[in-house]
TORLUMSE-507686 format. One record per residue: residue in one letter; x, y, z of N, C-alpha, C, CB in turn. Coordinates in pm, whole numbers, plus 50000, padded with zeros to 5 digits. Glycine has a CB too. Example, Ala and Ser with C-alpha at 12.3 -4.5 7.8 and 13.67 -1.06 7.14 Angstrom:
  residu   n.xx   n.yy   n.zz  ca.xx  ca.yy  ca.zz   c.xx   c.yy   c.zz  cb.xx  cb.yy  cb.zz
       A  51319  49431  50780  51230  49550  50780  51320  49670  50780  51131  49553  50905
       S  51285  49775  50708  51367  49894  50714  51290  50003  50787  51408  49940  50572
***
This chain:
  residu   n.xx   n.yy   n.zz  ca.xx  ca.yy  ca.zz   c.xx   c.yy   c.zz  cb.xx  cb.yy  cb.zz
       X  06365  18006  96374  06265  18091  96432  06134  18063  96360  06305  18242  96421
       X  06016  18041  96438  05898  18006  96389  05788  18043  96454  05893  17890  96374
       X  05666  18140  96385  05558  18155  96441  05453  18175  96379  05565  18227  96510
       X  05373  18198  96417  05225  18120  96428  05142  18276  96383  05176  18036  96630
       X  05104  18274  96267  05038  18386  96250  04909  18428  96269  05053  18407  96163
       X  04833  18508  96273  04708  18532  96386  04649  18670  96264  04777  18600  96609
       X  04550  18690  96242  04440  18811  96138  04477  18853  96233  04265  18818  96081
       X  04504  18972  96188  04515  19090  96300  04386  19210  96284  04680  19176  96276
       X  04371  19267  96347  04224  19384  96313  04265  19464  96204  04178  19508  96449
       X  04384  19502  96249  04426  19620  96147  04448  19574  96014  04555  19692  96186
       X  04449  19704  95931  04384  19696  95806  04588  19733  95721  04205  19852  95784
       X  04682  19661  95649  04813  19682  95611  04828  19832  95598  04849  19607  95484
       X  04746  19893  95565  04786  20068  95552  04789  20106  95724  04628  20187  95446
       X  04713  20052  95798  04730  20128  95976  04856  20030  96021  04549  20098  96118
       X  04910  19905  95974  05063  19850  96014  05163  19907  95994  05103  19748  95965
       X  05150  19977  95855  05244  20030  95793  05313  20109  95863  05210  20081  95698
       X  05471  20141  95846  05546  20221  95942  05510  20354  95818  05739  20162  95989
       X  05537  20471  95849  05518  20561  95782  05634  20639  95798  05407  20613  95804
       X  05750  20655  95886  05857  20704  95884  05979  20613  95967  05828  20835  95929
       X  06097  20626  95952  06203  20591  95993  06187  20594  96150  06305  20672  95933
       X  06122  20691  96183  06114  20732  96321  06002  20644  96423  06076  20888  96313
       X  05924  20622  96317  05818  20539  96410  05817  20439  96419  05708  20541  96397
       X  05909  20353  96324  05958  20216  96314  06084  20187  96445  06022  20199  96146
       X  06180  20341  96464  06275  20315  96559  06160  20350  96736  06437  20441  96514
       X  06087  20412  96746  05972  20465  96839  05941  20298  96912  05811  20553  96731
       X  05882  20206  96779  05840  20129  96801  05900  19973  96875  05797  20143  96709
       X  06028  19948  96785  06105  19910  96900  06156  19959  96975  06170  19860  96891
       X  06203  20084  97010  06222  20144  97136  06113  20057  97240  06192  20316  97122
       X  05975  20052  97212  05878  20036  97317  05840  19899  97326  05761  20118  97298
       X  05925  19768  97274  05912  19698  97275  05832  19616  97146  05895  19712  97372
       X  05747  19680  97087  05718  19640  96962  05736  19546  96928  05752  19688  96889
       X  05635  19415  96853  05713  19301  96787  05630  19338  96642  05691  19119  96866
       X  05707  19324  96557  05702  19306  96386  05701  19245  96352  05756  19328  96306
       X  05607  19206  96233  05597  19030  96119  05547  19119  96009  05446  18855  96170
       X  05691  19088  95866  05653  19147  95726  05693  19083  95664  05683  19261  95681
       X  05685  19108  95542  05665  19058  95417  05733  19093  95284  05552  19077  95402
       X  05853  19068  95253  05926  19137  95175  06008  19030  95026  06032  19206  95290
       X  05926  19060  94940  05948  18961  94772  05930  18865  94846  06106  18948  94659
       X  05771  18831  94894  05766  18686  94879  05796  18544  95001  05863  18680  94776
       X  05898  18677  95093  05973  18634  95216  05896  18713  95407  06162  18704  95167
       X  05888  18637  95469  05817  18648  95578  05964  18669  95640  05708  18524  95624
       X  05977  18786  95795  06071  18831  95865  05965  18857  95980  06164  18948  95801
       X  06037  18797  96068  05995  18867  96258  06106  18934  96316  05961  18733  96396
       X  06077  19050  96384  06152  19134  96459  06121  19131  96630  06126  19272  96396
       X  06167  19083  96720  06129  19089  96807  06211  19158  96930  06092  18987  96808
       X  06182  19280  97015  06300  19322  97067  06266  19265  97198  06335  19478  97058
       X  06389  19336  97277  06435  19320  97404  06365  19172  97471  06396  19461  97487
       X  06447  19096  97386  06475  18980  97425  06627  18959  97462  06428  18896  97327
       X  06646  18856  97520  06808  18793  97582  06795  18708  97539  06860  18767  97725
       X  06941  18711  97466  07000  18555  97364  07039  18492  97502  07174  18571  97218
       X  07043  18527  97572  07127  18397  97721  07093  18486  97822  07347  18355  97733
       X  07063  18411  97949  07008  18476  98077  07085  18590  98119  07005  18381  98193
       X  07215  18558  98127  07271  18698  98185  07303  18788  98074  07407  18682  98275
       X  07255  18823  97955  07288  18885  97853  07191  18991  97895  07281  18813  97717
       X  07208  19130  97834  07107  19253  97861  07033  19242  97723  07187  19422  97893
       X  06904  19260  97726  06776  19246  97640  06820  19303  97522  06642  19318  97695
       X  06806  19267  97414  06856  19298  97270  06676  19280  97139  07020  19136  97232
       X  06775  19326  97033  06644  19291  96907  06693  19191  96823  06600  19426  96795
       X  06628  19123  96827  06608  18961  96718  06553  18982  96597  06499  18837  96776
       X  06595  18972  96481  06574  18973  96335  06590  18838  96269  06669  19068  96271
       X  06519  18791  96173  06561  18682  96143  06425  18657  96030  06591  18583  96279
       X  06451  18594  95913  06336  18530  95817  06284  18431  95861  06371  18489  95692
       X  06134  18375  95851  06077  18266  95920  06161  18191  95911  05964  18214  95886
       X  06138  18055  95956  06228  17937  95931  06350  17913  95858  06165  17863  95885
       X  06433  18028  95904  06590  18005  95858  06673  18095  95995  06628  18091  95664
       X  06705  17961  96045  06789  17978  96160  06927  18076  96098  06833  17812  96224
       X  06964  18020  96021  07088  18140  95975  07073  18250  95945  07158  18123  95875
       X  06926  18303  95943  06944  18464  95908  06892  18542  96024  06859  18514  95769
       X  06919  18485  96138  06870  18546  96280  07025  18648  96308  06833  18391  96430
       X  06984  18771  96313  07086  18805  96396  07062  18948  96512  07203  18829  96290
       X  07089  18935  96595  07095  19004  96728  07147  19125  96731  07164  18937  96817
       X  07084  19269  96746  07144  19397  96743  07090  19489  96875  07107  19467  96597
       X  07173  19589  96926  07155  19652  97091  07053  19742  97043  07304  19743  97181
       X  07023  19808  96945  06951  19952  96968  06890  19947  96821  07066  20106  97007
       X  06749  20010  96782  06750  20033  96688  06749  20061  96596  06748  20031  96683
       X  06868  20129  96553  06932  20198  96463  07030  20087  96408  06996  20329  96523
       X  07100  20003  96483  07122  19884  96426  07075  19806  96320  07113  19828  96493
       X  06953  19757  96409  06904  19673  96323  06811  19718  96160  06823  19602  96421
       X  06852  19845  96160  06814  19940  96046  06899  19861  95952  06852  20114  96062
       X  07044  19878  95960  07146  19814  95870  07127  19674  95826  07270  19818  95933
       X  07007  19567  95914  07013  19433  95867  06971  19442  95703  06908  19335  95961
       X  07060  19321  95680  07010  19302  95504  06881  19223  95427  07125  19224  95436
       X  06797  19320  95419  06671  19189  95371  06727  19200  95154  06401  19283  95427
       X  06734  19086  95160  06765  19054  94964  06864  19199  94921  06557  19064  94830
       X  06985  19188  95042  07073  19287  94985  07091  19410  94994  07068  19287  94893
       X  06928  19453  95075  06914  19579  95116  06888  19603  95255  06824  19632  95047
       X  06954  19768  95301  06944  19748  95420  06829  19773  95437  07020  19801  95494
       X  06747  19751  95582  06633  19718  95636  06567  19908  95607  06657  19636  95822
       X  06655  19991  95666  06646  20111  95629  06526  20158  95501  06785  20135  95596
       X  06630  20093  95439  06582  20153  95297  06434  20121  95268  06672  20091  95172
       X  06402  20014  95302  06290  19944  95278  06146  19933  95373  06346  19828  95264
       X  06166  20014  95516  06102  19944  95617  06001  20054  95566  06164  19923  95783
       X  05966  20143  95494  05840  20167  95487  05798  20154  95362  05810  20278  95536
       X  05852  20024  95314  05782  20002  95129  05710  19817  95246  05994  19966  94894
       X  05780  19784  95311  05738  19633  95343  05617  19619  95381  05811  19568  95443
       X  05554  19488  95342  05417  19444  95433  05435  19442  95545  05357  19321  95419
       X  05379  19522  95624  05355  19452  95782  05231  19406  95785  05367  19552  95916
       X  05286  19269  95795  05134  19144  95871  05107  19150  95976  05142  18988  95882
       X  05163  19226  96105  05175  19176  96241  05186  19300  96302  05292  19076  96272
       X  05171  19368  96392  05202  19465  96480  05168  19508  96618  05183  19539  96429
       X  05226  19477  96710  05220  19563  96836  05291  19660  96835  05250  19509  96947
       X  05224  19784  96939  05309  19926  96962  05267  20009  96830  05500  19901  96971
***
């Protein structure tokens, strides 16, 4: 997984998720995410389809490491992914967000 990063207007304190709830709000609404966690870059991108007839899912994965992509239905799921051991949970409102729609 690889992309192309872009200045965004916003200033890291208005990216920032500020609760559990607005981070799940946000992919609910389609939302795509790019952060920053020890050093390590992660994209979140939802309701995408791993295969045409598959129903639209959320994509997680660290830049350029195909092996840490993995695919979850809802998100509350993808709360549980592991960034350096921890779940995503724990962390999603200490992380950089570089990137944000929604």
């Amino acid at each position: 997984m690889r992309r192309v990063r872009f200045e965004g207007r916003n200033t890291p304190e208005e990216n920032r998720f500020k609760t559990i709830s607005e981070f799940k709000w946000c992919m609910h609404d389609g939302g795509e995410v790019a952060f920053d966690w020890n050093g390590r870059s992660y994209g979140i991108f939802p309701k995408v389809k791993p295969t045409p007839e598959a129903d639209p899912m959320i994509l997680i994965g660290e830049d350029n490491k195909e092996e840490s992509v993995m695919w979850y239905a809802t998100p509350d799921e993808i709360l549980e992914y592991l960034v350096d051991g921890i779940r995503l949970r724990e962390i999603i409102t200490q992380v950089e967000v570089t990137d944000r729609t929604i």
